[in-house]
C-alpha positions in Angstrom: -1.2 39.0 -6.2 0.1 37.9 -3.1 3.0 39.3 -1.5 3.6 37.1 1.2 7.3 36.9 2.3 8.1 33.4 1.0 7.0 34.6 -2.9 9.0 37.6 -2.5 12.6 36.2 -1.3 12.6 33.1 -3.4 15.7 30.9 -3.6 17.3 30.5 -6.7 17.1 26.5 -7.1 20.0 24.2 -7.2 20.8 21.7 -3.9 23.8 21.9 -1.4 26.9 20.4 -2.8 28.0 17.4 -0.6 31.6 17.4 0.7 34.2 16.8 -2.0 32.0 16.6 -4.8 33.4 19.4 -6.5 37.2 19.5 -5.6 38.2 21.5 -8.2 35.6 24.6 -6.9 36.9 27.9 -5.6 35.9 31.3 -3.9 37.5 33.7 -5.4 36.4 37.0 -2.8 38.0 40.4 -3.8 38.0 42.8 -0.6 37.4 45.4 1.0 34.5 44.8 -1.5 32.0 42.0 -0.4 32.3 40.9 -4.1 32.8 37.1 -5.6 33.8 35.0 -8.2 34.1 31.2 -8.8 36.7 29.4 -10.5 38.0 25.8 -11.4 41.5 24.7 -10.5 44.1 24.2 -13.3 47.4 22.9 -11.4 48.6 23.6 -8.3 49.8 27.4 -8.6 47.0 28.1 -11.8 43.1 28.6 -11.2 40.5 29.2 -14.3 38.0 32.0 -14.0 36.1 34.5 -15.8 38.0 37.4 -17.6 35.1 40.0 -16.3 36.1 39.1 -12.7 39.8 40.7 -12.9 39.3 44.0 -14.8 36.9 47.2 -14.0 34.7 49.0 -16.9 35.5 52.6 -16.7 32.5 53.6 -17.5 29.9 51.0 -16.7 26.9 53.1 -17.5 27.5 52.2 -21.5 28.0 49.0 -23.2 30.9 48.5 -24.9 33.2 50.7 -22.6 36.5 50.3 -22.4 37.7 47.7 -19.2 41.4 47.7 -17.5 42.5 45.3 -15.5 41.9 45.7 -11.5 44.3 47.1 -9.4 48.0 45.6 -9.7 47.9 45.3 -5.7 46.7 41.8 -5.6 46.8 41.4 -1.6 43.3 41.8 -0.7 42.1 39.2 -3.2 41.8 35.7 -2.1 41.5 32.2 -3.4 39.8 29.7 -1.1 39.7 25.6 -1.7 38.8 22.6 -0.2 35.8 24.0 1.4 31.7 24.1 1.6 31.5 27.7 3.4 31.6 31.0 2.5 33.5 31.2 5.8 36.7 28.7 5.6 37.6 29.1 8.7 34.6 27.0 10.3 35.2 24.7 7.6 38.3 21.5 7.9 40.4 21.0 5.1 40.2 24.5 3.7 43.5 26.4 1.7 43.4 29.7 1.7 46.0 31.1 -1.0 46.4 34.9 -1.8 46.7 36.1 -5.3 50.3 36.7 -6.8 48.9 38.2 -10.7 46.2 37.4 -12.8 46.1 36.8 -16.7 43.0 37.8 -19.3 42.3 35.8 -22.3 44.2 38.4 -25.4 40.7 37.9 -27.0 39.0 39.0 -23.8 36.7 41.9 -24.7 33.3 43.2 -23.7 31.0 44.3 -26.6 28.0 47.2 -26.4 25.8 44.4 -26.0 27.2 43.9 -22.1 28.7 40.5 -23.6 32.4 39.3 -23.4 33.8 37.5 -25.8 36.2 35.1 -24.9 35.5 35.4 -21.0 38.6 33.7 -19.7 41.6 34.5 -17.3 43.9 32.9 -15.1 44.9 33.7 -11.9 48.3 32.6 -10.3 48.3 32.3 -5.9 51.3 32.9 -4.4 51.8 29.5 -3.1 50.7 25.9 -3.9 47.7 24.1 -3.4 47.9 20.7 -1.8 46.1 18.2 -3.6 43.8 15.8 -1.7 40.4 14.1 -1.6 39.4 17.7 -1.2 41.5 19.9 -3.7 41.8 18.8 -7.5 42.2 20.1 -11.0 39.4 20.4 -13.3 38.7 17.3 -15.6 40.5 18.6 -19.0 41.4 15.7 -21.1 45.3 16.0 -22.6 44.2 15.6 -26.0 42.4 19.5 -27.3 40.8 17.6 -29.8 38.9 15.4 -27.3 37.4 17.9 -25.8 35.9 19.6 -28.7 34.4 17.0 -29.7 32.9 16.1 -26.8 30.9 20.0 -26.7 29.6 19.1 -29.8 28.1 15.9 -29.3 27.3 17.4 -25.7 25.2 20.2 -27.3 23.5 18.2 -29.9 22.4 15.5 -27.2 21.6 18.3 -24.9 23.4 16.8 -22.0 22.6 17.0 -18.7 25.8 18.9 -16.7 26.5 20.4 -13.2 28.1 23.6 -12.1 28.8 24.8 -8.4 29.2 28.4 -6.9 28.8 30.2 -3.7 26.5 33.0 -6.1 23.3 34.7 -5.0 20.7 32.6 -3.8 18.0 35.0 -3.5 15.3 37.6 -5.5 13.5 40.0 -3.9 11.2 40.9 -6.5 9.2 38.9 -9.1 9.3 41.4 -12.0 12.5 40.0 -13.2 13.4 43.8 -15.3 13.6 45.2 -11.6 14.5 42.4 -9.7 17.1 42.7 -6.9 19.1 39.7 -6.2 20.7 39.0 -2.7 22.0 36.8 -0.1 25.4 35.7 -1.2 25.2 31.5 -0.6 26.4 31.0 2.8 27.4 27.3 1.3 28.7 26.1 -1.9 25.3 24.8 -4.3 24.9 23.3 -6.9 22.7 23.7 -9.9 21.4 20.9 -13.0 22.0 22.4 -16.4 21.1 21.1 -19.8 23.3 22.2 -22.6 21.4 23.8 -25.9 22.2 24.3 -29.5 23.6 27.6 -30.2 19.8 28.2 -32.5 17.8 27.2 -29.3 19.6 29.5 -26.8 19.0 32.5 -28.9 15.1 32.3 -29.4 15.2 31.9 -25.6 17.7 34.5 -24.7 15.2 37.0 -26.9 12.5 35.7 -25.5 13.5 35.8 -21.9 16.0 38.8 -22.0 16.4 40.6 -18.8 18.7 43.2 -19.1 20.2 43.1 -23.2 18.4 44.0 -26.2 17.5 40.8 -28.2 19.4 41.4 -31.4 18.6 39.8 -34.7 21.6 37.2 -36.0 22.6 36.9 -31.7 26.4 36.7 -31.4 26.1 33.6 -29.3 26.9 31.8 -33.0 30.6 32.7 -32.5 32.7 29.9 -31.4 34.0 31.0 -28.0 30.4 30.5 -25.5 28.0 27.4 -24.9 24.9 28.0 -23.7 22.9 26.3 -20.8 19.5 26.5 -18.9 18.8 24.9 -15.7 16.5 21.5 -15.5 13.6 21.3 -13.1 13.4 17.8 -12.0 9.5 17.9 -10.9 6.9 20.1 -11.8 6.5 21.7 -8.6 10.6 22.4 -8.0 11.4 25.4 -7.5 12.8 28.1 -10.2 16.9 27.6 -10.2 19.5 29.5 -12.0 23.4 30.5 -11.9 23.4 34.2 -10.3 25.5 37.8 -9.5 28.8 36.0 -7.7 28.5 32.7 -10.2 30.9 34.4 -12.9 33.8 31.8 -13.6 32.4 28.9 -12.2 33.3 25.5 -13.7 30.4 23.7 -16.0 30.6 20.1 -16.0 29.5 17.8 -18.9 30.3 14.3 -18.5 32.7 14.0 -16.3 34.7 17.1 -18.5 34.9 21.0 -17.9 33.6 22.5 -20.6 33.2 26.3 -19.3 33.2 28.9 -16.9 30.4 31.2 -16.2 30.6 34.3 -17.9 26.6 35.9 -18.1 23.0 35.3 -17.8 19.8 37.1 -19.1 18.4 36.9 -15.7 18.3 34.9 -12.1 14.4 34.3 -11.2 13.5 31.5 -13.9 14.9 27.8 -14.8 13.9 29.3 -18.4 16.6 31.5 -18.2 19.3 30.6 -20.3 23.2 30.9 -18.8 25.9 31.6 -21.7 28.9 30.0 -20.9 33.0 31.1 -22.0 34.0 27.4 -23.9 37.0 25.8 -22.4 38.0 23.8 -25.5 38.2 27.4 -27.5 40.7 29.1 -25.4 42.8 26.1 -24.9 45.6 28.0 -26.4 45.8 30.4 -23.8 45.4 27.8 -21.0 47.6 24.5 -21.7 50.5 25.7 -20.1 49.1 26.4 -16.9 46.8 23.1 -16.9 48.4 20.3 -15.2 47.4 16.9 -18.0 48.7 19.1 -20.3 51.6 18.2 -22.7 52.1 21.9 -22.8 52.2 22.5 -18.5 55.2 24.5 -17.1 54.8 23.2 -14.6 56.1 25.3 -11.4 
């Protein structure tokens, strides 16, 4: 087996994202901690993310412990849009807004499994964004119903869709049981996913399972997660998949957000599958803070 350098610190896949692509993309960073998160903007004072990213386990050793939310001093965690960098600063058009609260999903809740269920939150800044050709809400439509449809046709279809994160970019080790992922993205990238059918997603996440037990009658049948796996356009591309600092990224399906990152078996193959928190199910909790939305509060 070789163990040249370039086999063992392989990229994980996906392309850089060209300026503006993805307005609605943002860094969530969580300090003194080098930890990440994405998220997808929902108006200008609202941003959608994963729940997992704003609460702590307390005792992470065992599935199914009990979480609480993070600590009620918000300052050090930042929200950063409008930019391709890890490191706004050196990048023009950037916002940097700081936290004011954050929200979790009432149905938020992490099983023995190491899965979440209903893997949504919301997190207020403490001042506007400024919309431009660089800063937008994520595609919703106004109508719920159009958006559920949509997923379901989407999934059926398997439909091609895009998501965008500043996540790990690296793997140090080919035995993917072991492996030890790395190098935060230095730049926001961009991955190809193809949706699957609830049935699909299970024989792979049992075949491919990483880090969970493959359990018969797989909970990904409940309503609340998609499920996606990353598309290699040639035969000789590389391996790509969502990674460790992904978690509440926006997935795009046609034009529409149709979830946020919430887990994946694994980060070395495009065979891994990526189970996502579905948009259209927690609309509920979300329509007041969404800009289209009849319901919006507005400021």
């Amino acid at each position: 087996m070789s163990t040249s350098k370039e086999e063992d610190l392989r990229i994980i896949g996906g392309r850089y994202a060209r300026r503006g692509e993805f307005p609605h993309a943002v860094l969530i960073s969580f300090r003194p901690h080098s930890s990440s998160c994405g998220g997808g903007i929902l108006s200008p004072l609202y941003v959608l993310t994963a729940c997992h990213c704003t609460v702590t386990i307390s005792d992470p050793s065992t599935y199914g412990g009990i979480f609480q939310k993070k600590s009620g001093d918000y300052s050090n965690t930042r929200v950063v849009a409008g930019t391709l960098t890890r490191d706004p600063p050196h990048d023009q058009g950037y916002q940097l807004r700081w936290v004011f609260r954050w929200m979790q999903h009432p149905q938020c809740e992490f099983l023995f499994t190491g899965e979440w269920l209903f893997d949504t939150a919301i997190i207020q800044v403490a001042a506007r964004f400024f919309f431009n050709e660089l800063v937008q809400p994520i595609p919703i439509p106004a109508i719920p119903y159009e958006l559920f449809a949509a997923v379901k046709l989407y999934q059926v279809v398997q439909r091609t869709c895009h998501v965008a994160g500043w996540g790990f970019t690296a793997a140090r080790r080919s035995d993917s049981r072991n492996a030890h992922y790395s190098n935060p993205s230095k730049y926001l990238k961009t991955l190809l996913l193809r949706l699957m059918p609830p049935y699909y997603c299970n024989l792979l996440l049992c075949e491919y399972s990483r880090y969970r037990n493959c359990i018969e009658n797989y909970t990904l049948e409940t309503p609340d997660r998609l499920c996606a796996k990353s598309v290699r356009l040639t035969e000789h591309a590389r391996d790509g998949s969502v990674c460790g600092g992904d978690s509440g990224s926006t997935l795009i399906c046609g034009g529409l957000a149709v979830g946020t990152v919430s887990y994946t078996s694994g980060c070395i193959s495009h065979k891994d599958p990526v189970v996502y928190s579905r948009i259209d199910k927690a609309l509920n909790f979300i329509s007041k803070y969404y800009i289209n939305s009849p319901d919006y509060v507005g400021e």
